[in-house]
SEDONU-782092 format. One line per 8 residues: number of its first residue (from 0); their letters; for each residue x, y negated, z negated of C-alpha. Coordinates in Angstrom, 1 decimal. Example, Ala and Ser with C-alpha at 12.3 -4.5 7.8 and 13.67 -1.06 7.14 Angstrom:
BEGIN
0> AS> 12.3 4.5 -7.8; 13.7 1.1 -7.1
//
This chain:
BEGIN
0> XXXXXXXX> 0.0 0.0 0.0; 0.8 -3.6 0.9; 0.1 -6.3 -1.2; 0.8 -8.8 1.0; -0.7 -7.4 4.3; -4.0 -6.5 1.4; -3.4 -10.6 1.4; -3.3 -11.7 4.6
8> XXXXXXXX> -6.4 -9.6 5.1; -8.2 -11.1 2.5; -7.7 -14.6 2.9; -8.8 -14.3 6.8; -12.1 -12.2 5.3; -12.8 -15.3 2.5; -12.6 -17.4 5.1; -14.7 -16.5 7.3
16> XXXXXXXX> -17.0 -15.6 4.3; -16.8 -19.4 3.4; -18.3 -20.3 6.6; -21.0 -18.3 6.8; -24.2 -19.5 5.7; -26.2 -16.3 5.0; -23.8 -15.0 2.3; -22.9 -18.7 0.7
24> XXXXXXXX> -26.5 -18.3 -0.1; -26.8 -15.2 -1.3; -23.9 -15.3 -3.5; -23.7 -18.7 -4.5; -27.1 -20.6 -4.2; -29.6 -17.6 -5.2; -27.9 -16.8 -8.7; -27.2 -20.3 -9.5
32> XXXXXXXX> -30.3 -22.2 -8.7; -33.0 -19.1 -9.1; -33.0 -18.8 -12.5; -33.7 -22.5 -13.6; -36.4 -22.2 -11.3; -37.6 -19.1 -12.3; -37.7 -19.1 -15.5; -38.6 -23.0 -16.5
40> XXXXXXXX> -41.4 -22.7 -13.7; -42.7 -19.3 -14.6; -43.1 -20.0 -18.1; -44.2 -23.6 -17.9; -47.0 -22.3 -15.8; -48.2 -19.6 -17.6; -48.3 -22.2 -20.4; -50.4 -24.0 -18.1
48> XXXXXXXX> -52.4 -21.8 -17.2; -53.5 -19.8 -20.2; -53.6 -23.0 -22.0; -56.5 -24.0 -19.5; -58.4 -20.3 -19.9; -58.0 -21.1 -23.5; -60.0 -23.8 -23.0; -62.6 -23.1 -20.8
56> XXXXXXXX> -66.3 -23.2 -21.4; -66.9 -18.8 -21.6; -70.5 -17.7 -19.9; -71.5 -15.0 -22.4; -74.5 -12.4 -22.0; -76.8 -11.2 -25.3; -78.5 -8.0 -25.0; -81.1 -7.4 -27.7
64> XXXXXXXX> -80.9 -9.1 -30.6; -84.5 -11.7 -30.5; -84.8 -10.0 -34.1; -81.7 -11.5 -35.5; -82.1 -15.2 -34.7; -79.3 -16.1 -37.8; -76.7 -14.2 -35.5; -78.5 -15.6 -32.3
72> XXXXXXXX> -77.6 -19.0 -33.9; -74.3 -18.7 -34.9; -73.4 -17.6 -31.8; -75.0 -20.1 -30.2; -73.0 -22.8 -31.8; -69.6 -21.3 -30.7; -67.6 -23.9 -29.7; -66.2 -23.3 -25.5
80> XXXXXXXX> -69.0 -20.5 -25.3; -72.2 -20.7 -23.0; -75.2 -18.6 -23.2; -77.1 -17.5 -19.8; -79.9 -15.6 -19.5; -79.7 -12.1 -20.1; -80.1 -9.9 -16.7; -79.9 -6.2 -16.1
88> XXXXXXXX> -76.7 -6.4 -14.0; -74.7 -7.5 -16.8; -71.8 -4.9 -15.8; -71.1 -6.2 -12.3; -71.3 -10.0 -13.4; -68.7 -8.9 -15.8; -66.7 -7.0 -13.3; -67.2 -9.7 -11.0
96> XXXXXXXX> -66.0 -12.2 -13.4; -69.3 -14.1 -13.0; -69.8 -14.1 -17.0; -66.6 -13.6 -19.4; -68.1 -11.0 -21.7; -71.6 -9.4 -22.9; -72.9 -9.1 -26.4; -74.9 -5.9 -27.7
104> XXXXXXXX> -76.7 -6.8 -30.9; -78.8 -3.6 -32.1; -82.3 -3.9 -32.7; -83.2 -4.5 -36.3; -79.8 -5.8 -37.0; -81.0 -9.0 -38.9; -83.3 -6.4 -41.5; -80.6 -4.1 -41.5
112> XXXXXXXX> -78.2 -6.5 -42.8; -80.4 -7.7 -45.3; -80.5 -4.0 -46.5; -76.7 -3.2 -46.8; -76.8 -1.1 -43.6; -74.0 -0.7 -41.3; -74.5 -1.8 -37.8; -72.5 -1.8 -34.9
120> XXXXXXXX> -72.6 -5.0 -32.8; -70.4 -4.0 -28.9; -68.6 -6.6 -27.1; -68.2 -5.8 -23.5; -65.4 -7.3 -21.4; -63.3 -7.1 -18.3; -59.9 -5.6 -19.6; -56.9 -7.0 -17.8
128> XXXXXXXX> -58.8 -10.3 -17.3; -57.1 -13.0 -19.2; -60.0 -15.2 -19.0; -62.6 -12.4 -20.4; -60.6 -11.4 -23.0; -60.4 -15.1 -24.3; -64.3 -14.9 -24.0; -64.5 -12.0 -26.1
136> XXXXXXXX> -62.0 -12.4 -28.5; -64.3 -16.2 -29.1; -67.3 -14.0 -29.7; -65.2 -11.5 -31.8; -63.5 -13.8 -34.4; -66.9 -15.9 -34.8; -68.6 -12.1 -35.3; -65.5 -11.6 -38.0
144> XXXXXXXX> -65.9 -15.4 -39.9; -70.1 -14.2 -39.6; -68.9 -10.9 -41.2; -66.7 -12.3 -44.3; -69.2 -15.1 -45.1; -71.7 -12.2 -45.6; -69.6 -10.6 -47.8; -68.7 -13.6 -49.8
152> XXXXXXXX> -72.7 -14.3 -50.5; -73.2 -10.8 -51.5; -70.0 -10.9 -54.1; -71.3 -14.2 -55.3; -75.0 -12.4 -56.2; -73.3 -10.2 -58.3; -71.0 -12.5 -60.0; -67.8 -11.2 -58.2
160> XXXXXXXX> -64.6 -12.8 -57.0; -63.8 -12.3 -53.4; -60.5 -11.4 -54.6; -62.2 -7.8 -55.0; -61.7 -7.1 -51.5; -58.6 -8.7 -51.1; -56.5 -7.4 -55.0; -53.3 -8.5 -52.7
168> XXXXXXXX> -51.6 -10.0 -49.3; -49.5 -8.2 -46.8; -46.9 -10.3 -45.1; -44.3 -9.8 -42.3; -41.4 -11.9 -42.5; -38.6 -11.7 -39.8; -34.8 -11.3 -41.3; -33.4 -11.8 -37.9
176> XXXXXXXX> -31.1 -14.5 -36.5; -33.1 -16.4 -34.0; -29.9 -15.1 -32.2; -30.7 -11.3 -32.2; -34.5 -12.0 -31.6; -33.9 -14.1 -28.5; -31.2 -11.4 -27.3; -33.7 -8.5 -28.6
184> XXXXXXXX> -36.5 -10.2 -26.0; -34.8 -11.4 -23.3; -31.7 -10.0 -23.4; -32.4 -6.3 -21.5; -33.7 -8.8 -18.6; -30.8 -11.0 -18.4; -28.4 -7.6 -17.7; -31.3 -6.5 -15.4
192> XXXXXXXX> -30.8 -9.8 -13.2; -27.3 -9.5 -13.5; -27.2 -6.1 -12.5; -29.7 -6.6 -9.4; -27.6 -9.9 -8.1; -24.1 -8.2 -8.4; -25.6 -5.8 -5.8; -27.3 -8.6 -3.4
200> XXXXXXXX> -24.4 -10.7 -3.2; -22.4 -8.1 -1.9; -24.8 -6.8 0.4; -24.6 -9.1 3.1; -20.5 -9.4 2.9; -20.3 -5.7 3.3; -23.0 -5.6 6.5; -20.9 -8.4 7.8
208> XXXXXXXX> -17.7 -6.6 7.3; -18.2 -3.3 8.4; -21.5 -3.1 10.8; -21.0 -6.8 11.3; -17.1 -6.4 13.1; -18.9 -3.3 15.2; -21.8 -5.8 16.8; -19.2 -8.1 17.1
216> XXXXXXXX> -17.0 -5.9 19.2; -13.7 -7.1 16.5; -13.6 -3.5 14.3; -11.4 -2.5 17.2; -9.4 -5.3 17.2; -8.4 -5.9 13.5; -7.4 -2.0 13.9; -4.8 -2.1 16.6
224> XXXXXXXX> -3.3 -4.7 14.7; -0.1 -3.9 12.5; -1.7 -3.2 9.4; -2.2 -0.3 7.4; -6.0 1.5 7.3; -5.2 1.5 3.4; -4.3 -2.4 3.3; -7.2 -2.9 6.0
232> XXXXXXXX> -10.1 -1.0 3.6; -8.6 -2.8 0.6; -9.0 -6.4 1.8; -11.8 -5.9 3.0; -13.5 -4.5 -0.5; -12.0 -7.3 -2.6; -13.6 -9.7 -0.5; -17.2 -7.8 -0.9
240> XXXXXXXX> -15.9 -7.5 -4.4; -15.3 -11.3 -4.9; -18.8 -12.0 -3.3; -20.4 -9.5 -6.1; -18.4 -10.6 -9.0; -19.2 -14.8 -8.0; -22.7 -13.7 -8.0; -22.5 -11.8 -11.4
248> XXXXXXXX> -20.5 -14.9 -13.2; -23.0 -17.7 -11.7; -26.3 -15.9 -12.8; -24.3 -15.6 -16.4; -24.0 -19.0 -16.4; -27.7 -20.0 -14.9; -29.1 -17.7 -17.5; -26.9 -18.9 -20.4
256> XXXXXXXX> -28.2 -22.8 -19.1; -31.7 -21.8 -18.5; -31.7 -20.3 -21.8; -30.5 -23.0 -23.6; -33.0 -25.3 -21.9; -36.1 -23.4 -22.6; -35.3 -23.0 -26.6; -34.4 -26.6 -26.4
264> XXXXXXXX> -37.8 -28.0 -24.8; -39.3 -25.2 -26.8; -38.2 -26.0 -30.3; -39.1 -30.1 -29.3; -42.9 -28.9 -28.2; -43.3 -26.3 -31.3; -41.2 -27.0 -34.1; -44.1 -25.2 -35.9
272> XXXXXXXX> -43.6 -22.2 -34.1; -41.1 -19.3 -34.0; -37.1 -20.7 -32.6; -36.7 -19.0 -29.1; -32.9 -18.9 -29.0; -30.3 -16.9 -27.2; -26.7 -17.3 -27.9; -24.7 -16.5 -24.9
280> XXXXXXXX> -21.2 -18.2 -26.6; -18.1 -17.3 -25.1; -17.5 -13.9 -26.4; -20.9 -13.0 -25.2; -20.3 -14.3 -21.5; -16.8 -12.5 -21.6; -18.7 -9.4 -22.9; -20.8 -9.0 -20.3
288> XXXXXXXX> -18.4 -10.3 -17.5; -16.4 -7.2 -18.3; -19.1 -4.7 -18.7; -20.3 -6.2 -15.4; -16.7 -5.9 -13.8; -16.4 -2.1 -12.8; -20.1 -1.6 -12.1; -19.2 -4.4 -9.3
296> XXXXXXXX> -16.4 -2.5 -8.2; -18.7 0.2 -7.7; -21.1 -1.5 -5.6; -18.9 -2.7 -3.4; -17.6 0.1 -2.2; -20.7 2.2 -1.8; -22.2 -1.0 0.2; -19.2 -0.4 2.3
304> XXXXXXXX> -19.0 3.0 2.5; -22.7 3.1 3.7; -22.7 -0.1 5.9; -19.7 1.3 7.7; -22.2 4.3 9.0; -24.2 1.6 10.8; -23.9 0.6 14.5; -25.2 -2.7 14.1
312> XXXXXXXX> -26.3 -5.6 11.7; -29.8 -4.7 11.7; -28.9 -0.8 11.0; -27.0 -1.8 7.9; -29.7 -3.6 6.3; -31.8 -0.5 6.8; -29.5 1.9 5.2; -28.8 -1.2 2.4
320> XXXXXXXX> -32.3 -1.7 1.9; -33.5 1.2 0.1; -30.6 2.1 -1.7; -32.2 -1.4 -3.9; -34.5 1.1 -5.3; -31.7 3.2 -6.7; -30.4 0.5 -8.7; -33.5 -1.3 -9.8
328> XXXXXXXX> -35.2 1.9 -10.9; -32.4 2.7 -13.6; -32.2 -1.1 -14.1; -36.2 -1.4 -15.1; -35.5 1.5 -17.4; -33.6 -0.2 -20.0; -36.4 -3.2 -19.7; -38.6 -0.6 -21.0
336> XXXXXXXX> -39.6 -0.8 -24.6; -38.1 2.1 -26.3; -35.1 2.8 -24.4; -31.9 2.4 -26.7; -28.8 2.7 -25.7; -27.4 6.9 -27.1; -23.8 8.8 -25.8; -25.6 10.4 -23.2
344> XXXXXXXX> -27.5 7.4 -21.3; -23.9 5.7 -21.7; -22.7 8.4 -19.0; -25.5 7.5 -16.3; -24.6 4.6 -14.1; -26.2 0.9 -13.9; -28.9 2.4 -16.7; -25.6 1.9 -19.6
352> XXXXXXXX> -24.6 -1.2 -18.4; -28.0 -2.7 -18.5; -28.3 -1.5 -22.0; -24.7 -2.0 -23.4; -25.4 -5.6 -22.1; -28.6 -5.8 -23.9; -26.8 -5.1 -27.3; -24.0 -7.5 -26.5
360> XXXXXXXX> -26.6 -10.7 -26.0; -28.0 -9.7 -29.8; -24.6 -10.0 -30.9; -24.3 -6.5 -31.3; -21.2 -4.3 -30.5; -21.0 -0.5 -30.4; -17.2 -0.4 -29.4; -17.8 3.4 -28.9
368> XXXXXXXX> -20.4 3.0 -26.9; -18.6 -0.1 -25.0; -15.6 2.2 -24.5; -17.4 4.7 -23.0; -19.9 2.8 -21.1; -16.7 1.1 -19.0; -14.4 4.1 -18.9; -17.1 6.0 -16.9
376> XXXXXXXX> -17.9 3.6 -14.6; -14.6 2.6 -14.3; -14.2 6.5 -12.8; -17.4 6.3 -10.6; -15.7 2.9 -9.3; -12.4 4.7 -8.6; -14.4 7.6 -7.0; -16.0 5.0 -4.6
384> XXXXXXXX> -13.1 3.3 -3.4; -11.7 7.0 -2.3; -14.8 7.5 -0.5; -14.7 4.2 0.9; -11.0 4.4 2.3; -11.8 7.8 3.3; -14.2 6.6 5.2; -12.3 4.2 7.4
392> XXXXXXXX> -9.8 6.6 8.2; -13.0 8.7 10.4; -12.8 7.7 13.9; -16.1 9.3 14.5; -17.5 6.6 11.8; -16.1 3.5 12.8; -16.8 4.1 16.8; -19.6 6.3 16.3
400> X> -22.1 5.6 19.4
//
C-alpha cells in the first residue's frame, strides 16, 4: 500500500466531491439544517395543534338518561361541550367524526343512585382520534368530579370525613437529573438519526464513485493509470468514508443545538412544568463520535462493495435503496420501549450502536459493553473493506455488461 498514491487519489475524489451539488446536500445541508427544522417545527406544531383540539367546542350524543335530569344538567353545563340531539346512528357519526363522543346513561340511573346502587354509565369514542378522546375524556373527568361530590354528600349524612376514603396520598417523585431523563426520552432517537444519516451521506459518494465512473465511461481510465487497485479502492473508501463521517458529526452537532434550543424556549414557556434537558457536553459528542466511527467504516464499504455491481447511476440507487430497510429496521429496534442494551445485542450490528449511544446521551457508561460494542464492529468494518477491495480486483464486476 501507498500512502501517497491512497493521497493523490483522494484529494482528486474530495474534489470533485466538493463540486458536486447532490452530495454537498446530502452530506452537508440535510444533517445540518433538518434537525432544527424538524424538530422546532414538529413540536411547535403539535403544540399548536393539540392546544387547538383542547380547545374546541366537543359535539357529544346522550343516549337514555331523560330519568336522570341532575346528570343531564351537569353535563349540560360542561364547559367546551355541546349537546345535539340524540339519533340512532350514533356509531357512524362517531366514526365519522361528525360528533366527538356518545354518552350511555342507564335507565333508572337517577333512583338508582339515590338508592346506593351501582351503575354503569359508557362513554363511547373514536380511539386514535385526538380530538374524540379530548371529547370524552371532558365528559369522563366531569362524570368523576359528579362521582366524588356524591360521595362527599353521603359521608357528610353520616357524620364522616372524606378522609375515610382517602386514609393517605400516593406520590411519584422523579430522582433523575433532568440530564438522564432528557437522554432517557430522546436519546435512542438522536443515535437513530445518526445512524440513518451516516448511511445517506455516503450513499450518493459511493453511486458516484463506483457506478457513477462506469456511466461516465472514467472507471477505465483511473485503472490504466499507475496506481495500485489496493491504493485505488482505498482512496476511494476514505472519501465515501469522509462523506459518512461529516454527516455523522453535523447531525451531532444540529441535535446537540436543536436540543439546547427546545429546553431553552421550553423551560421560558413552562417554568411550571417538568425541565426538558439533554446534555450533549463534550464527552458525550466524543462518545458518540467514536461509537459512530467504525459503524461508518462499515457503511462505506458495503455502499461500495454493492454500488460497484451496478452498470449505471440509476442501478445503484436501486441496489442502495433497499438495503435502507436493513439499517432502519435494527435502528427502530432500539427506539422501541423495552429494548436495553445486554452482551448479546452488543454483537449485532447498527442495533448496539444505536443502543450503546442511547446510554452514552443519559450519561451512562457501560465500558464493557462500549468495548465490545466497538471491537465487533470494528471486525465487521475490517471484513467490509476486504470485500470491498476484493471486489475491485474482479474484472467481471467493474466491466460487467
Amino acid at each position: 500500500m501507498n500512502l501517497h498514491a491512497v493521497g493523490i487519489v483522494y484529494r482528486k475524489e474530495l474534489t470533485e466531491w466538493l463540486r458536486d451539488r447532490r452530495t454537498l446536500i446530502s452530506t452537508v445541508v440535510v444533517p445540518l439544517l433538518a434537525f432544527p427544522l424538524l424538530i422546532t417545527g414538529v413540536i411547535s406544531l403539535s403544540s399548536i395543534m393539540i392546544g387547538k383540539a383542547e380547545k374546541e367546542t366537543s359535539k357529544v350524543m346522550i343516549i337514555d338518561g331523560e330519568d336522570s335530569p341532575q346528570l343531564l344538567e351537569r353535563l349540560r353545563k360542561i364547559e367546551n361541550l355541546e349537546i345535539v340531539p340524540y339519533a340512532t346512528n350514533w356509531r357512524d357519526q362517531i366514526s365519522n367524526k361528525e360528533i366527538r363522543a356518545a354518552v350511555e346513561i342507564p335507565k333508572g340511573f337517577q333512583t338508582a343512585l339515590e338508592s346506593s346502587n351501582a351503575e354503569t354509565i359508557k362513554i363511547y369514542f373514536y380511539q386514535g382520534e385526538l380530538k374524540s378522546s379530548f371529547g370524552a375524556n371532558h365528559v369522563q373527568d366531569s362524570l368523576k368530579d359528579y362521582r366524588e361530590s356524591v360521595v362527599k354528600e353521603r359521608l357528610a349524612a353520616k357524620n364522616l370525613p372524606a378522609s375515610v376514603l382517602s386514609p393517605f396520598e400516593i406520590k411519584q417523585e422523579n430522582v433523575a437529573p433532568p440530564e438522564k431523563v432528557g437522554g432517557a426520552t430522546f436519546g435512542s432517537f438522536i443515535g437513530y438519526m445518526v445512524i440513518i444519516l451516516s448511511m445517506t451521506g455516503a450513499i450518493y459518494p459511493a453511486i458516484d464513485l463506483t457506478a457513477g465512473e462506469k456511466e461516465r465511461g472514467t472507471m477505465e481510465t483511473i485503472l490504466s493509470s499507475p496506481v495500485a487497485r489496493l491504493d485505488l479502492v482505498l482512496g476511494k473508501f476514505l472519501l465515501v468514508f469522509s462523506a459518512s463521517l461529516t454527516t455523522a458529526i453535523l447531525s451531532v452537532i444540529s441535535m446537540g443545538s436543536s436540543f439546547y434550543f427546545l429546553g431553552r424556549t421550553h423551560s421560558m414557556t413552562s417554568p411550571n412544568s417538568p425541565a426538558m434537558h439533554i446534555n450533549l457536553g463534550l464527552t458525550s459528542v466524543i462518545a458518540v463520535f467514536l461509537m459512530a466511527l467504525p459503524l461508518a467504516v462499515l457503511f462505506a464499504a458495503v455502499l461500495m462493495t454493492v454500488a460497484l455491481f451496478a452498470k449505471t447511476y440509476k442501478e445503484a440507487q436501486s441496489y442502495l435503496t433497499p438495503m435502507t430497510f436493513v439499517v432502519v429496521i435494527p435502528a427502530v429496534a432500539s427506539v422501541m420501549p423495552g429494548v436495553e442494551l445486554t452482551p448479546k445485542l452488543a454483537l449485532i450490528p447498527i442495533l448496539n450502536t444505536s443502543l450503546v449511544c442511547k446510554e452514552i446521551i443519559t450519561g451512562t457508561y457501560h465500558w464493557n459493553s462500549i468495548a465490545l460494542i466497538f471491537a465487533s464492529t470494528c471486525v465487521y468494518a475490517v471484513v467490509a473493506i476486504f470485500l470491498a477491495v476484493k471486489t475491485f480486483q474482479r474484472e467481471s464486476v467493474l466491466f460487467r455488461s
